[in-house]
N, C-alpha and C positions, 0 to 999 in steps of 0.2 A: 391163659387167655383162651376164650372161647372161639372154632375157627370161625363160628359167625362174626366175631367180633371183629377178626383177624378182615375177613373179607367187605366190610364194612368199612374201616380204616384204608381199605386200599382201593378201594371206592373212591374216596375225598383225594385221597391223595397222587398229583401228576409225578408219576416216575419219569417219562421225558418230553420238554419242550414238543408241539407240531412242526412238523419241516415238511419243506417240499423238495423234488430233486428238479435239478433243471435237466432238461429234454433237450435243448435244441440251440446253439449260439450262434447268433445273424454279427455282424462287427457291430451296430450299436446296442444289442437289446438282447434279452434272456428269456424264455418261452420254457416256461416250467410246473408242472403239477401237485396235486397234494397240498396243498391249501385253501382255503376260501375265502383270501382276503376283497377286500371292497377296493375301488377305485382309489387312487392316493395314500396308499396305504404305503409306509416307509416299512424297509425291509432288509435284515442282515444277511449277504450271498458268503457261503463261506465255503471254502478251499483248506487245501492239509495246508498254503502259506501263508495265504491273507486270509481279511475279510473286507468287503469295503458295505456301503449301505447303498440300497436301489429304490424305485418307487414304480408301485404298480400304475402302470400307464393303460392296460388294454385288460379286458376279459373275456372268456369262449365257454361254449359249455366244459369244458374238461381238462381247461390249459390257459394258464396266466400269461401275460407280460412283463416284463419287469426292467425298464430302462435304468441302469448305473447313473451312481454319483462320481463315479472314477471311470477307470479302463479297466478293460475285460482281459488283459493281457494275465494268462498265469489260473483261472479258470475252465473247466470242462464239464461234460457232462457227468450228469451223475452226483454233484456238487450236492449240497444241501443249503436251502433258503430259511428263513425262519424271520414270523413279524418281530417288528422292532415295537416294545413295549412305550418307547416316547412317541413314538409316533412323527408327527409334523410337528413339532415341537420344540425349543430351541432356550438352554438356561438362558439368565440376562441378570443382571445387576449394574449396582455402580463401581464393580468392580471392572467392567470393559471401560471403565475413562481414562484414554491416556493409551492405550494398545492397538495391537493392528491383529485380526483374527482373519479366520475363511470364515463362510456363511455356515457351519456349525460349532463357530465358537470357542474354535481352537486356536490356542493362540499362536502366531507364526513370525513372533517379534523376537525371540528368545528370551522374554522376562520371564519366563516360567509360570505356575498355574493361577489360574484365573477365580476368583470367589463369585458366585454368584446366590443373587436372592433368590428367583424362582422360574418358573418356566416360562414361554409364551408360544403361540400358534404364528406359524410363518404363515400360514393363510390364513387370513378374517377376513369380517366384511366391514365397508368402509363404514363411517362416520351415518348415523342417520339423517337422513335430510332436515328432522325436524331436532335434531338436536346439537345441530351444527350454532356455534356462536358468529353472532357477525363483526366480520372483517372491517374495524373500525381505530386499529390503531398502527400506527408508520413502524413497517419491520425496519431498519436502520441496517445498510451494510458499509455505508462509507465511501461507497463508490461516486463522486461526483452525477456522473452522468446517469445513474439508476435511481437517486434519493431526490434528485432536483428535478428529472423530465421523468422517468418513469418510476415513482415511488413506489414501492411495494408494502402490505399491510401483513400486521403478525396473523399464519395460516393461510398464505395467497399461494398459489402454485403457479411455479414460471417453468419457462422452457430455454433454455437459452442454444437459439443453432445457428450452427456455422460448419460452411468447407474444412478440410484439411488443412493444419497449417494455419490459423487463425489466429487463434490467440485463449481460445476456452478453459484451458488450465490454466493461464494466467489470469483471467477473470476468476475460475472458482477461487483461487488460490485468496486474490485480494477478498472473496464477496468470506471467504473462510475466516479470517483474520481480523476483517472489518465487521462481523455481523453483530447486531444486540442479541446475541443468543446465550442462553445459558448452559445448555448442550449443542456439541454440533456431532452427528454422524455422518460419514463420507463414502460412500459408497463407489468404490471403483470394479467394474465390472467388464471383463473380454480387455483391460488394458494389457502391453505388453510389463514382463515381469520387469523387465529393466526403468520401465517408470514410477515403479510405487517408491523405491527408496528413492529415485529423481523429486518427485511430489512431496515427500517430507522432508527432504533439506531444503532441496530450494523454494518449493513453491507454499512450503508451511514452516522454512526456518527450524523445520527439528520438533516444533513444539507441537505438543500435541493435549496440552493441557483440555480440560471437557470434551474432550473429542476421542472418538471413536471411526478407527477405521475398516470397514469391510473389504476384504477383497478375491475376487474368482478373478484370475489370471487368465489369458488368452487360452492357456493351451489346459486350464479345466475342462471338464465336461461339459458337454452344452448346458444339462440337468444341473450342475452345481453354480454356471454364468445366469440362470435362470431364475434358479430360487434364492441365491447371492442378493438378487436386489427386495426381493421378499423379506429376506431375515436382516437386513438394513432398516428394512423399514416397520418388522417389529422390534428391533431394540429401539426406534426412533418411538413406539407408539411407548413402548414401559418407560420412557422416560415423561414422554407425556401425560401420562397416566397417574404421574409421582408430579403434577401439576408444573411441569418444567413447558419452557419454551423453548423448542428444538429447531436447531436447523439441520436439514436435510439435504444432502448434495449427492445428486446421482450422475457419474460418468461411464458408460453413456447409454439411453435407452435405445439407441439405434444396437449396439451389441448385443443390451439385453432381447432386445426383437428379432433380431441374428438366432439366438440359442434356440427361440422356440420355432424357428423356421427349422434349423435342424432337427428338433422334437420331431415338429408337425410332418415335417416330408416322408420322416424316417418311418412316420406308424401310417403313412398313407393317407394324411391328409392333401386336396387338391390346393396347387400353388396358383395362387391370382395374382395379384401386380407385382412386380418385381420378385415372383418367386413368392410373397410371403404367404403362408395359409391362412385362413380366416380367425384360427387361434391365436397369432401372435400381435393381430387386431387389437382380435377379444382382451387381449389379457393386458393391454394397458389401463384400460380404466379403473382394472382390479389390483391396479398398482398405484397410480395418480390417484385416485379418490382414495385413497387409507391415508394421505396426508390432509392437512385442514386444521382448523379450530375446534376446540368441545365443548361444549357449556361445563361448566364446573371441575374443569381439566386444564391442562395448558395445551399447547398449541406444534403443530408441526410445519414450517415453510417450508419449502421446498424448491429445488432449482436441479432441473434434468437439463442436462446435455444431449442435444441430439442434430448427430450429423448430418449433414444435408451432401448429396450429390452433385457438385457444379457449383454451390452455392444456390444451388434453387430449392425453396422450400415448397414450394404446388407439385414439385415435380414426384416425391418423395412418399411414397403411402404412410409409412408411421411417422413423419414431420407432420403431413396434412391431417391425420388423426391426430395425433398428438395436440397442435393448436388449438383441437375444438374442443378439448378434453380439459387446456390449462385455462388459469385466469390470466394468462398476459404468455405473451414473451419478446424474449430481446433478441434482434437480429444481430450478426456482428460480420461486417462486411467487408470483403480484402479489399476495397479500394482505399479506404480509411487508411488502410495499413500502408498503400502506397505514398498515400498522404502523411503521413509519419505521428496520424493520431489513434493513442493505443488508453483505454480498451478500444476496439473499435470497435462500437456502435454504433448502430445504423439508427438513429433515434425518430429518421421518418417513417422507417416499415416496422418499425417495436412500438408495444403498448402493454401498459398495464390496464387491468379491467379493473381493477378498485381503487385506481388513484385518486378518484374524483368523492371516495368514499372515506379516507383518510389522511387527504391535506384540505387545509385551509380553501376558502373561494380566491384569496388573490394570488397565493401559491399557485393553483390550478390555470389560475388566468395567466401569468408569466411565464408557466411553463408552456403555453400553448402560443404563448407570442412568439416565444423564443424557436421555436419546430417551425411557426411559420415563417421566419423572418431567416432562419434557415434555407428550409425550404424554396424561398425565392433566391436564396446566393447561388444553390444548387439550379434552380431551372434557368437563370441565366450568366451560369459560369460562362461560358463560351463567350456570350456577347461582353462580358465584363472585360476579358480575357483579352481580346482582337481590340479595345476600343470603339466597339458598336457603341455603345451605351454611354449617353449624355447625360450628368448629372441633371436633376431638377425635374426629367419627365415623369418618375415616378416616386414619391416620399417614403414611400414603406422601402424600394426598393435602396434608396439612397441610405436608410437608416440601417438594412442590414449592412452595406459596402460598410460603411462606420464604424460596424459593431463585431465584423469576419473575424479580426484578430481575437477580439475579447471571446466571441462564441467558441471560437476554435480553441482556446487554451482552457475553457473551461471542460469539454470534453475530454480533452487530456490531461492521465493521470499515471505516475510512473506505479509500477506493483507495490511498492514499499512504501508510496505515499497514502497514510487514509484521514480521510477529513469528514469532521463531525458533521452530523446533519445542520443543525443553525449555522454553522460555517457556510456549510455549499448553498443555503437558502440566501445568506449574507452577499456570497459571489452572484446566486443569482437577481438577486434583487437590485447590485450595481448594473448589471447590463441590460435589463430590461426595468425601465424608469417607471 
């Protein structure tokens, strides 16, 4: 062979990968040279023991950033970095039904390897405004008090919050069990490790049939509690996509908003209310809007958890973001709980936004007798209570006293019991004539 030939041949051909070394380790973050990668760029840090994966977060003229999906523990200078060829990327199949993985896919249930069809992007962009389907048919979870006073339609997105100590995993658990979904994905994110196997015995009975578990454990990286609820909600769109009707259940977006507060301080973003930077804001809508309806696709519901402080949701910056973001949500209030009515819902201060879009007009109508007629047992418990209150001066008022017992048993619903939607329409239709 001719050496031109020779040197033409080794032309085309890369004798070794691009790497960069790392220069300088801060405790969250790697500042390293010798590559050109772009913003979000996933990336392999490797040491003579591990390697784990990082993602470019910052750039300088002459020196990267590069914030881990793990811990930096075991790491030094001098290391070598090298792009990760998948990128933001993530396999997915129908082979994740039934398992419990982290947010890349790995599985951490001990069934051993996972099959999947093909790739997906943990970041997209939501749903086009103009090719969004309309919200026009009753999602079914079985929950008395969600299906009869605040129905929710297939593709709606809820919020559901509440204090410490409430009751929220016993809600998702029932709305998990009872939903008309044909897939459901679960997304537990910044929970402690001692609850995930607590949540599939008790609060899902073991079973884990069409369901899929995601889960970043508290003591993950902020970066993996992060994108954790990202890669949930792209295995939620590929099933969408295979024309499926998915539910989606995220616990909780107040941690997921936690992780990028730690992101955001860590690179020197300014903290506004409560600490949060203005990125961890931002990046809810770029999470809530990737669920919805598609035309000629099936559909994603959705139901975030997000805790509240005191039980005040005004009080709260990603609660009071969060509300103007969702189409509805449900309060769940610890007086209730005092009151021995579980789930507790607050059904005065919760709404759906598209209730009125997918029930019935007399549906709509009784549900709204029944809140107000409510409503006045609550503004004058006191005077009911002491004996102020003389039957006959007020008829609306005397027909709720009548009807306290029956309202009150219909909000109440033990976890184990779930009742078909025409059933809870049938209860509600005895109490309000």
């Amino acid at each position: 062979m001719a050496l031109s030939d020779i040197k033409n041949k080794l032309k085309k051909t890369t004798l070794s990968k691009p790497f960069g070394i790392i220069k300088k380790i801060t405790p969250t973050a790697l500042i390293a040279q010798g590559l050109n990668p772009s913003i979000g760029d996933i990336v392999k840090i490797v040491s003579s023991n591990h390697e784990i994966l990082g993602m470019v977060t910052s750039l300088d003229e002459n020196q990267f950033t590069v914030t881990p999906f793990s811990f930096l523990e075991g790491f030094k200078t001098g290391d070598k970095i090298y792009l990760d060829e998948n990128g933001m990327q993530i396999p997915v199949g129908k082979g994740l039904l039934g398992r419990v993985v982290d947010p890349f896919m790995n599985p951490i249930d001990g069934k051993g390897e996972i099959e999947f069809d093909t790739k997906y992007p943990i970041m997209r962009k939501p749903i086009s405004p103009l090719k969004r389907g309309v919200i026009n048919e009753v999602f079914e979870t079985k929950v008395k008090t969600i299906d009869g006073l605040l129905t929710c339609g297939k593709g709606q997105k809820l919020g559901i919050f509440a204090g410490s100590g409430v009751g929220k995993s016993t809600l998702m658990s029932m709305i998990v069990k009872g939903a008309d979904a044909e897939i459901k994905i679960i997304a537990l994110i910044g929970e402690r490790g001692r609850e995930i196997p607590e949540f599939i015995e008790h609060n899902l009975g073991g079973d884990l049939t069409n369901t899929v578990l995601i889960v970043a454990t508290s003591d993950d990286s902020a970066l993996m509690r992060k994108y954790g609820a990202f890669s949930a909600m792209a295995v939620a769109e590929y099933f969408k996509d295979q024309n499926k009707d998915v539910l989606f259940l995220m616990d909780s977006v107040t941690r997921f908003a936690m992780a990028q507060r730690e992101i955001g301080l860590a690179m020197g973003e300014p903290p506004t209310s409560k600490g949060y930077p203005p990125s961890a804001i931002m990046l809810l809508p770029q999470l809530m809007e990737r669920a919805g309806k598609e035309k000629d696709k099936g559909s994603i519901t959705a139901f975030f958890t997000i805790l509240v402080e005191g039980d005040d949701t005004s009080a709260d910056p990603i609660a009071d973001q969060a509300r103007s973001i969702l189409d509805g949500h449900i309060i769940l209030g610890r007086e209730l709980t005092d009151n021995g009515i579980y789930p507790p819902i607050n059904i005065l201060n919760s709404a759906s936004r598209v209730m009125s879009n997918v029930v019935t007009q007399e549906h709509l109508q009784k549900a709204q007798k029944f809140k107000k007629l409510y409503s006045l047992l609550k503004e004058n418990e006191v005077l009911i209570r002491i004996g102020a209150y003389q039957k006959g001066i007020d008829p609306e008022l005397d027909e709720a006293i009548n009807k306290k017992q029956a309202m009150e048993n219909f909000l109440k619903q033990t976890s184990n019991e779930l009742i078909p939607f025409n059933q809870t329409l049938a209860l509600l239709n005895r109490i309000i004539m």
